[in-house]
N, C-alpha and C positions, 0 to 999 in steps of 0.2 A: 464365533458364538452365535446360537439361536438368535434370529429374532427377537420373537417372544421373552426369551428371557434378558435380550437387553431393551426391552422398555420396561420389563419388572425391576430390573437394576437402577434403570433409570426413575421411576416413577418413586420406589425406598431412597432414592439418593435425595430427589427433589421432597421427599415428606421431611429428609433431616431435617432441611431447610426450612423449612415452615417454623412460626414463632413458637415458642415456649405458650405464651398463655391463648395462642388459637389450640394448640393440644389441648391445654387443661379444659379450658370454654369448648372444646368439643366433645371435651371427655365427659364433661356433667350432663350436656346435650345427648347423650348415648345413652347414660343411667336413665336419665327425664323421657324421655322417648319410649325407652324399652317398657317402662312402667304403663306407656298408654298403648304403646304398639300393641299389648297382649287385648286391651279392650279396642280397641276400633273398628273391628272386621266384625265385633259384637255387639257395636251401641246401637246400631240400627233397628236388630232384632231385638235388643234390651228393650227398648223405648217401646217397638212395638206389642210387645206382651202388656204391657199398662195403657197403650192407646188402642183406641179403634181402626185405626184408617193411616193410609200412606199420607195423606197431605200432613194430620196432625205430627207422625214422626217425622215430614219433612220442618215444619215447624219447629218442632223442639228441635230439632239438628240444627239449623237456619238461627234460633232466638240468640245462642253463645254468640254467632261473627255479629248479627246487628250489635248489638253489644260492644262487643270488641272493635266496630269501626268509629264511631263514639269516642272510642276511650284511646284509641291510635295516634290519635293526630294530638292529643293532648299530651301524651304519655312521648311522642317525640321532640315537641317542644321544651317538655321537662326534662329531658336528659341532658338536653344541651346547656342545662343551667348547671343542673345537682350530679352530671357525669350517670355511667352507665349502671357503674355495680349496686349502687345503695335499693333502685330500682327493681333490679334484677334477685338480687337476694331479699329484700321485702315481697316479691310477686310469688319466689319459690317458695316459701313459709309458708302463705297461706293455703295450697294444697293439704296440709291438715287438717282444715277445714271442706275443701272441697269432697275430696275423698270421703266419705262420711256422708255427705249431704247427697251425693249419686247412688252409695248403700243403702239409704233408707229411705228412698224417693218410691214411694207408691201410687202414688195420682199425678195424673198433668200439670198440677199446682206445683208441688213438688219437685219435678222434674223442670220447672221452668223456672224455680226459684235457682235448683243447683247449676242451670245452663247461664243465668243472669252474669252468678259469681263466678264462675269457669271462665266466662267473657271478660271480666274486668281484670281477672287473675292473668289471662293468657296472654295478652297482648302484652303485662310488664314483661314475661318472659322471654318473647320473641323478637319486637321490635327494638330494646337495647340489643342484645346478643347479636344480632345482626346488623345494628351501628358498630358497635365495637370492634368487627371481624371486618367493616369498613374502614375504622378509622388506623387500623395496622395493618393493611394490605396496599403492598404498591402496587401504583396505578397499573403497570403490565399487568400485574396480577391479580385484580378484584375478581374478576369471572373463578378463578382456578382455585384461590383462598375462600371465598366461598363455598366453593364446590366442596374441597376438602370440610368445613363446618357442616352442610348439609349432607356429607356424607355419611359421619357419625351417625347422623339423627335416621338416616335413612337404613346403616343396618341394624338399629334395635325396630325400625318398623317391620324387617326384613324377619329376623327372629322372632320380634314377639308374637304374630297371628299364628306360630307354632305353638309356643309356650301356652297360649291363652285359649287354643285350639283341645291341647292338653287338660287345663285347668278345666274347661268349662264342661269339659267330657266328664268329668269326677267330682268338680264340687259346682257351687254355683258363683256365677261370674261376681256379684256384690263382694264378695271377699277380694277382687282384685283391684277394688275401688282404695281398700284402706292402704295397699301398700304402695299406691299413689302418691299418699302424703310422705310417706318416709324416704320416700327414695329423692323426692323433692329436697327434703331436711340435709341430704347426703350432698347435692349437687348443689346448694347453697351452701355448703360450705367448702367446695371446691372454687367455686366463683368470690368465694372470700381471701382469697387465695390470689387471686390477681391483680394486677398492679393497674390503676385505671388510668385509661385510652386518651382521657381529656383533662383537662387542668378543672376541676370543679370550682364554678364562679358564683353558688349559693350552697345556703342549707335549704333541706327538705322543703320547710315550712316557705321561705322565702320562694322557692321555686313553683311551687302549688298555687298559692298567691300572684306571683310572676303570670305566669301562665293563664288562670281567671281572669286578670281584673285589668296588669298593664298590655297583656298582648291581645286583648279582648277576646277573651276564651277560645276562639281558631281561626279569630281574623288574620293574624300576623300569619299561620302555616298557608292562609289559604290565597293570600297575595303573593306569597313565595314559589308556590306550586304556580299560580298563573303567569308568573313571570318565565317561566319555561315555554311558555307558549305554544307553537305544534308540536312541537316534540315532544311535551307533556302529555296532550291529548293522547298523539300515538301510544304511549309507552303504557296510558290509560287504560285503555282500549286491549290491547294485547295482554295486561295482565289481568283487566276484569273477564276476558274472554274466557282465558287458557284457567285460572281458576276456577269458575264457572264448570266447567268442562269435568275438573277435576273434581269438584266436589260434590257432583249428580254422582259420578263414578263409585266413589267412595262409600255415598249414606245406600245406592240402589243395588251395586254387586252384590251382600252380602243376603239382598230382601232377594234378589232374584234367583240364585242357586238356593236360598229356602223355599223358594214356592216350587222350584223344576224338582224339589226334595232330595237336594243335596243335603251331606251333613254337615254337620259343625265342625266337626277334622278338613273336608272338600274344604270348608271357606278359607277354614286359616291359612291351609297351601296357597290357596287363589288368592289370599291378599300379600302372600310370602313372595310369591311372584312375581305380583303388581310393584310392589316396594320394590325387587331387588335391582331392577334395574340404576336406581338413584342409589344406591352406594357408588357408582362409577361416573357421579357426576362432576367430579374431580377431573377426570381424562375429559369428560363434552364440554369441562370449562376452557381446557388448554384447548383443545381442537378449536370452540369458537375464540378465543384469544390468537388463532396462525390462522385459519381459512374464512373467518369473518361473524359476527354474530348476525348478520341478516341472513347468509344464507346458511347457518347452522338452526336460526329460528327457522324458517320456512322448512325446511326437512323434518324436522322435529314438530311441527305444527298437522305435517300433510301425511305424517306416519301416524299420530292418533286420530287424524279425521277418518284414517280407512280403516282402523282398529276398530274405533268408537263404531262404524256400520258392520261389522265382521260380529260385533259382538250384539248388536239390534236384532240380528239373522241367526245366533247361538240357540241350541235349545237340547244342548247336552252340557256334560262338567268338564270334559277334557276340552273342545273349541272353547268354551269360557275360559278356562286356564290358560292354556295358548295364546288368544285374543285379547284378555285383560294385562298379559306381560308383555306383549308386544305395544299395546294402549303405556303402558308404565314407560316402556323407551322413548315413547314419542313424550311425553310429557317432561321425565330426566334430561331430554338435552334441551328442552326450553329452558327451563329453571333457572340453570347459570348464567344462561343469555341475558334472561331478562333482570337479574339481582346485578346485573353488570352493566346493563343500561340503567338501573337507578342509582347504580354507584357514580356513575359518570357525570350524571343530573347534581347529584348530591355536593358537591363541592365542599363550600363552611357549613352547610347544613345538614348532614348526614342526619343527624336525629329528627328533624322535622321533613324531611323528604324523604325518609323511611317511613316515618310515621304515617305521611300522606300515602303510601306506596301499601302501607299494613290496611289503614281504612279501603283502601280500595279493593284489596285480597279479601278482607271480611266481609263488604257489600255484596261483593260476586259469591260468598261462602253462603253468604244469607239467600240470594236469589235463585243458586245453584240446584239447593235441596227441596225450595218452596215451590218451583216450577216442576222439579224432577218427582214432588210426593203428589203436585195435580196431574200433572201427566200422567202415571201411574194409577192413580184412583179414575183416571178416564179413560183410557188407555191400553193400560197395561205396564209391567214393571221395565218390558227390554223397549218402549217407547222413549225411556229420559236417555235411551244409548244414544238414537237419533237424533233426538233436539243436541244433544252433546256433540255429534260430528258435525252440523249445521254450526254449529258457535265456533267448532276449530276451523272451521273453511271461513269463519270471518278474524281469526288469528293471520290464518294466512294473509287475506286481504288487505289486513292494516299492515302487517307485514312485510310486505311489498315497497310499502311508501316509507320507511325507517331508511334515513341514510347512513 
């Protein structure tokens, strides 16, 4: 037999295997996804048609993670009380809400109000979902069970800058904000559906409370995290970096093939691109689970640092495209690395060293696009590619020192 076709044999043998409610939890994560995949390659330019200036849409990008890192660390603690789903399906709801409030956002007020709620919404969805893909994955398998969850989410990122590429050629992007909320409605009640991860040791109310007043609002997460000690720091460092990295990527690709007067069909391929790499982060999870996750980080850290400068020096569509998917693979095999180094951290605490792990992903989300929209407004827009590969050669460096 091929090769080829016996790691495909292989890799549908090993998906049988995967749990029942990581399918479904991934399958809701695919709907949930595909709905924003079509807007993200176009929120940068949305924003900027209502603002002035690249710093202000790095702002408004940047207001959701502050937001959201705030509400991480608390929203960790709390799951550990009142369990994953009740969480997760109250956060999915309120994109009803959301959806709606990004449609009819016409001024910076507006838009800062709908990025506040987006922030407090996003974090119920992400940081359970990714405790819970924790707390049913054996320990060989955290990196690889992960992967497979962040793979779902990665091929509706993978489709939607097509679909939305589509849409926004023919009608206008605001109508893709309303079926945001629905598709939400859809995956909440798939996530209804599943049988929960932890034994719930409060109600709601009792948990919210819990949380405030007895664990003094994030002192208890934040003595828990220090008791990790260097290894925390490292693991710190590495995921503020490589986020960081990723999220200048993100808000600036889509500003800079518009100013080199790429169209709106170019960007969606170039973010189709970017993404498709992470649908195969499943296979870079097993690879680092047999050959090592340091030296799966460091390869994956030292391949977007030479992408991120390939693409500072770009000034056509096709090196962009090229450069921004070859940047996507370097950033896909970090991923699982590092959701497997905080799986390992996590021990009894998975909800609140996730949560610390989520606050830290939205800091660097926040610093990411406020640096990369001054840079840009001083600069120029393929300037945030540089300070990008500068922050992945400091991936590598902490990198180094992870044992």
């Amino acid at each position: 037999m091929d090769l080829r076709f016996k790691e495909v044999y292989r890799i549908e043998k090993d998906f049988k295997k995967v749990p029942r409610p990581l399918k479904m939890l991934s399958f809701a994560f695919l709907l949930y996804t595909l709905s924003w995949g079509t807007i993200i390659p176009y929120l940068s330019l949305y924003i900027y048609s209502i603002v002035p200036s690249y710093s202000e849409v790095g702002f408004l990008i940047s207001l959701m993670s502050i937001v959201a890192a705030v509400i991480s660390v608390l929203i960790g603690d709390l799951i550990d009380k009142v369990g994953r789903k009740n969480v997760l399906i109250f956060s999915f709801v309120n994109y009803i809400i959301i959806g709606p409030l990004y449609a009819l956002a016409n001024s910076i007020g507006a838009l800062m109000v709908a990025r506040i709620y987006h922030g407090i919404a996003v974090v119920g969805i992400w940081i359970p979902s990714q405790t819970y893909v924790r707390d049913i994955s054996p320990k060989k398998k955290r990196a690889e069970y992960m992967g497979y969850f962040y793979t779902a989410s990665s091929l509706s990122y993978t489709v939607g800058p097509l679909i939305g590429a589509l849409v926004v050629t023919f009608f206008d992007i605001r109508y893709m904000f309303y079926v945001v909320g629905l598709v939400a409605l859809v995956a909440a009640m798939i996530v209804n559906r599943l049988p929960e991860s932890i034994k719930v040791r409060e109600t709601m109310y009792q948990g919210i409370k819990d949380v405030l007043f007895k664990d003094k609002f994030i002192g208890k997460e934040l003595k828990d995290y220090d008791d990790e000690k260097t290894l925390g720091i490292k693991i710190t460092l590495i995921a503020f970096f490589t986020k960081m990295s990723s999220a200048i990527l993100i808000m600036i690709l889509a500003l800079y093939i518009h100013n080199l007067g790429g169209s709106l069909w170019q960007i969606g391929v170039v973010y189709s691109l970017l993404y498709f790499p992470f649908t195969f982060q499943f296979a870079f999870g097993e690879i680092a689970d047999h050959v090592g996750a340091r030296k799966t980080l460091i390869f994956g850290a030292s391949l977007t640092s030479v992408f991120f400068c390939a693409l500072f020096m770009s000034n056509n569509i096709m090196s962009i495209l090229l450069f921004a998917f070859l940047s996507g693979v370097g950033l896909a095999i970090i991923s699982p690395v590092l959701s497997s180094y905080v799986s390992a951290m996590a021990k009894r605490k998975k909800g609140e060293i996730t949560g610390i792990y989520g606050a830290i992903a939205d800091i660097a989300a926040f610093a990411g696009p406020v640096v990369g929209g001054l840079l840009a407004d001083m600069y120029g827009l393929n300037s945030a590619f540089l300070f990008g590969a500068i922050v992945m050669l400091a991936v590598i460096f902490v990198g180094l020192r992870v044992e």
